[in-house]
KOLLUM-483007 format. One record per atom (N, C-alpha, C): chain; x, y, z; residue in one letter; residue number from 1. Coordinates in steps of 0.001 Angstrom, whole numbers, plus 500000, padded with zeros to 6 digits. Example, Ala and Ser with C-alpha at 12.3 -4.5 7.8 and 13.67 -1.06 7.14 Angstrom:
2
 c     px     py     pz r   k
 A 513190 494310 507800 A   1
 A 512300 495500 507800 A   1
 A 513200 496700 507800 A   1
 A 512850 497750 507080 S   2
 A 513670 498940 507140 S   2
 A 512900 500030 507870 S   2
***
This chain:
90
 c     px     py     pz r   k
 A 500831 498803 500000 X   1
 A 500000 500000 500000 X   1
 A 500871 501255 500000 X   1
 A 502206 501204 500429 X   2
 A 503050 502513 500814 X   2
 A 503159 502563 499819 X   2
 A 503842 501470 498945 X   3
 A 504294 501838 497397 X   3
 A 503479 502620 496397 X   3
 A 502084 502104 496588 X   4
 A 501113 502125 495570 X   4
 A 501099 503871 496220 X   4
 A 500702 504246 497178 X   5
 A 501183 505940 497951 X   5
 A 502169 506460 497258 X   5
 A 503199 506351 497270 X   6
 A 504784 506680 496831 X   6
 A 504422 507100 495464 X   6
 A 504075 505916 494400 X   7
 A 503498 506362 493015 X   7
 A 502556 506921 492785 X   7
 A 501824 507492 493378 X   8
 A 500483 508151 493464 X   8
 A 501299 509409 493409 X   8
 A 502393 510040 493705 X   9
 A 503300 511351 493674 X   9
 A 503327 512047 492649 X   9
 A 503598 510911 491699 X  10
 A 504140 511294 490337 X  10
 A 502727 511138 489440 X  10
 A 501894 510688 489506 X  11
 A 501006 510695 488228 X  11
 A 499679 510728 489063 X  11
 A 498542 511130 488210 X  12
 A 497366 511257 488900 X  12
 A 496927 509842 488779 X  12
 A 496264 509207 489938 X  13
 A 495290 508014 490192 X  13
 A 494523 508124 491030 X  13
 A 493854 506763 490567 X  14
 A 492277 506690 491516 X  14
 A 492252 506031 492026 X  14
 A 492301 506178 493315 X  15
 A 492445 504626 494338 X  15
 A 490691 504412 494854 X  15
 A 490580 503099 494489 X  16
 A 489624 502039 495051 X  16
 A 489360 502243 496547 X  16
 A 488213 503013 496765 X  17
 A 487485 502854 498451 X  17
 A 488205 501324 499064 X  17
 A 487845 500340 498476 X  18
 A 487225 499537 499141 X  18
 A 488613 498294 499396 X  18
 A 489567 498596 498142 X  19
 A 490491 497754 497772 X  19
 A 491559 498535 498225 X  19
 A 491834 499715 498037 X  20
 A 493303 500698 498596 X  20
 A 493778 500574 497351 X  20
 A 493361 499947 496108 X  21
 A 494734 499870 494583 X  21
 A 494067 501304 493949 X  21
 A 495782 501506 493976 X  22
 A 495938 502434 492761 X  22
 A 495494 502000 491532 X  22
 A 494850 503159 490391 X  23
 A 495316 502648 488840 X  23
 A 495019 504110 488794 X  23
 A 495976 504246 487331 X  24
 A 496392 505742 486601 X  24
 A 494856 506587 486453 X  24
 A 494206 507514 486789 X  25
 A 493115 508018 486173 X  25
 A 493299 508700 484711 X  25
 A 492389 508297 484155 X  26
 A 492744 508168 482595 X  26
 A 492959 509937 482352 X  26
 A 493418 509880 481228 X  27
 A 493812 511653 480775 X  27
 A 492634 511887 480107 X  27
 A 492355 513187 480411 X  28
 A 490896 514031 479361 X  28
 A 490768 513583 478011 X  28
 A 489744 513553 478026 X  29
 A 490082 513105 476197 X  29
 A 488664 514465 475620 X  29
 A 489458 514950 474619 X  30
 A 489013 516268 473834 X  30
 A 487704 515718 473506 X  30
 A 486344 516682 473512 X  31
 A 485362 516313 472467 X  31
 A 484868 517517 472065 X  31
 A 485909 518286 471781 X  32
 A 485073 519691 471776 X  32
 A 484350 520138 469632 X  32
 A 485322 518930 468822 X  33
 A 485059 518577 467707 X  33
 A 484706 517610 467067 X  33
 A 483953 517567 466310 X  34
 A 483585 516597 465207 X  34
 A 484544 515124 465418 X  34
 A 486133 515777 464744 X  35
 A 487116 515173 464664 X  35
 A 487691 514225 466080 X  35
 A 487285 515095 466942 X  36
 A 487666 514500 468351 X  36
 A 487246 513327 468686 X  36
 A 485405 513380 467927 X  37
 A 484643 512686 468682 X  37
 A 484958 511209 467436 X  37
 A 484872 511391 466383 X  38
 A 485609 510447 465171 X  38
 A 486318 509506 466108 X  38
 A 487283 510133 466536 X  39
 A 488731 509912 467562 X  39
 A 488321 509127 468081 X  39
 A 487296 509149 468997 X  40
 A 486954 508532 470340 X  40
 A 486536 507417 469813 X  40
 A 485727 507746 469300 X  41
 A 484806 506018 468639 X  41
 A 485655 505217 467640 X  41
 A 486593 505658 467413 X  42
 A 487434 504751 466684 X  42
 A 488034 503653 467589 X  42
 A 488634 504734 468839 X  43
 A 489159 504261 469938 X  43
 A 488480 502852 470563 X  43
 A 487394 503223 471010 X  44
 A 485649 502453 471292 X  44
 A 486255 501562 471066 X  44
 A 485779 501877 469290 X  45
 A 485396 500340 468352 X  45
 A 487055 499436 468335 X  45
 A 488093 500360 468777 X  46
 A 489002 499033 468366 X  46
 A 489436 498475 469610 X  46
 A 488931 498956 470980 X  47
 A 489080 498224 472561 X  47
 A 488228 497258 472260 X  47
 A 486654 497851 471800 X  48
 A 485647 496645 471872 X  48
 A 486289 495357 471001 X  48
 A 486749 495645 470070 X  49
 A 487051 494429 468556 X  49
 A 488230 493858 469486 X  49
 A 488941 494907 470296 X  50
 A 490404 493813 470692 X  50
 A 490405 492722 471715 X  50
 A 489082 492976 472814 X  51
 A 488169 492440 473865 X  51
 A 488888 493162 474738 X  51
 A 489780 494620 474773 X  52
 A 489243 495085 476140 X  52
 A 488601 495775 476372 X  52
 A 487411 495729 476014 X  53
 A 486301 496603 476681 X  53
 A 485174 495863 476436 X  53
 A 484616 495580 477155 X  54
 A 482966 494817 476830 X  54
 A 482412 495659 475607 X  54
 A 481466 494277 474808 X  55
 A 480537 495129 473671 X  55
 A 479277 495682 474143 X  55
 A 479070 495465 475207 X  56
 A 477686 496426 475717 X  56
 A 478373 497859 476300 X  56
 A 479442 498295 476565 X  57
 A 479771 499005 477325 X  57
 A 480373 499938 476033 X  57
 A 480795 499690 475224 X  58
 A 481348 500397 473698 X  58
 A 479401 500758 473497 X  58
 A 479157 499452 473219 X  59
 A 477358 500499 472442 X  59
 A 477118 501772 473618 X  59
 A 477120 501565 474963 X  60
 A 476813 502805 475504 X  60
 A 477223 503938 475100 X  60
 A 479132 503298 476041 X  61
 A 479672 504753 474768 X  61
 A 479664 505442 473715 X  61
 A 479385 504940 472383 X  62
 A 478988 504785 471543 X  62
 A 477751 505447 471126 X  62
 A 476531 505416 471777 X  63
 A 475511 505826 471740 X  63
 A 475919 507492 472343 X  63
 A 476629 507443 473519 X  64
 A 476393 509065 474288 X  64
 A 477848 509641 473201 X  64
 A 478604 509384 472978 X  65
 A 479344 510064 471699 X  65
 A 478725 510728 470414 X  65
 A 477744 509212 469766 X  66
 A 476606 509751 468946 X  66
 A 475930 511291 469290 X  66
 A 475188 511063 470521 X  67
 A 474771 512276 470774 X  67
 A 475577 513684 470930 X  67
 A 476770 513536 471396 X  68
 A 477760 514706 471896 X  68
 A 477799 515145 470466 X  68
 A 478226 514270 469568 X  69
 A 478331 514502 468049 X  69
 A 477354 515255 467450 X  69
 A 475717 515081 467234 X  70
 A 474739 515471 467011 X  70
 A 474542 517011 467383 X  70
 A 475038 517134 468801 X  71
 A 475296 518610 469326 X  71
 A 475778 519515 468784 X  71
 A 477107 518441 468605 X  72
 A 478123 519680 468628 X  72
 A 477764 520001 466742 X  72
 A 477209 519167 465688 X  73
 A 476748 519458 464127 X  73
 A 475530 520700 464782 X  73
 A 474520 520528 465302 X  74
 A 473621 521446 465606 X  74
 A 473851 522855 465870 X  74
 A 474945 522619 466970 X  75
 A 475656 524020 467129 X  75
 A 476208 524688 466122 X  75
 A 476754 524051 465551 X  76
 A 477924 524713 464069 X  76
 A 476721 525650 463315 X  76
 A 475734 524260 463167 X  77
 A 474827 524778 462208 X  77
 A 473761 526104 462692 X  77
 A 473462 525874 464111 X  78
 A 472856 527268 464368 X  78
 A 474147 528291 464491 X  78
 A 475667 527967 464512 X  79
 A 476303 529685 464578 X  79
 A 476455 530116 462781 X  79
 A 476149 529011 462061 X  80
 A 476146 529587 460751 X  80
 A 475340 530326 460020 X  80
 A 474142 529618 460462 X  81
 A 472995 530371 460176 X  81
 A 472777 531666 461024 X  81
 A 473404 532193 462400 X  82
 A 473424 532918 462484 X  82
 A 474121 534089 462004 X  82
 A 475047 533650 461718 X  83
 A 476014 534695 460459 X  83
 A 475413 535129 459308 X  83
 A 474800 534105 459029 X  84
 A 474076 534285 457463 X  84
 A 472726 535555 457840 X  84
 A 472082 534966 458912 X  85
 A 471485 536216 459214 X  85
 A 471635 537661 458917 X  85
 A 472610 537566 459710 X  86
 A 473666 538783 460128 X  86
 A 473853 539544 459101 X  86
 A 474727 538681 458079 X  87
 A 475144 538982 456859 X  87
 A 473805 539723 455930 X  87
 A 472934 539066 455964 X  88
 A 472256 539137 454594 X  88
 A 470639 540136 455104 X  88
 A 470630 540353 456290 X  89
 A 469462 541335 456882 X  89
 A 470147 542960 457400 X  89
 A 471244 542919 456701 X  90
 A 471656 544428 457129 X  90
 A 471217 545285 456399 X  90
***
């Protein structure tokens, strides 16, 4: 347990209530684009295909990416059309 303390210094982790183990807490992962979100589900789909990640647990992900995705096209598309507004009612 001291050890698993000791390395906890140097990198961020998440230690287990219940167990005391360390493991690394994963790094942010970007979704602030289209491209990002591409990224992610590629990611998904090739943990799920490699078996580390369960295939019910990729469709979740999978599904709430879908949506983040859907957003973030919606958004684009209402700041464009708001330009176009802009543009063309002066």
């Amino acid at each position: 347990m001291k050890q698993q303390i000791e390395s906890a210094k140097h990198q961020a982790v998440t230690i287990d209530a219940t167990s005391g183990t360390c493991t690394p807490t994963p790094s942010k992962i970007r979704l602030n684009e289209l491209e990002d979100i591409r990224r992610e589900m590629a990611r998904v789909y090739r943990e799920a295909r490699g078996g580390a990640m369960d295939t019910s647990e990729a469709g979740r992900l999978a599904y709430i990416l879908t949506g983040i995705g859907k957003l973030i096209e919606a958004t684009d598309i209402e700041k464009r059309l708001l330009q176009m507004e802009r543009k063309f009612l002066k």
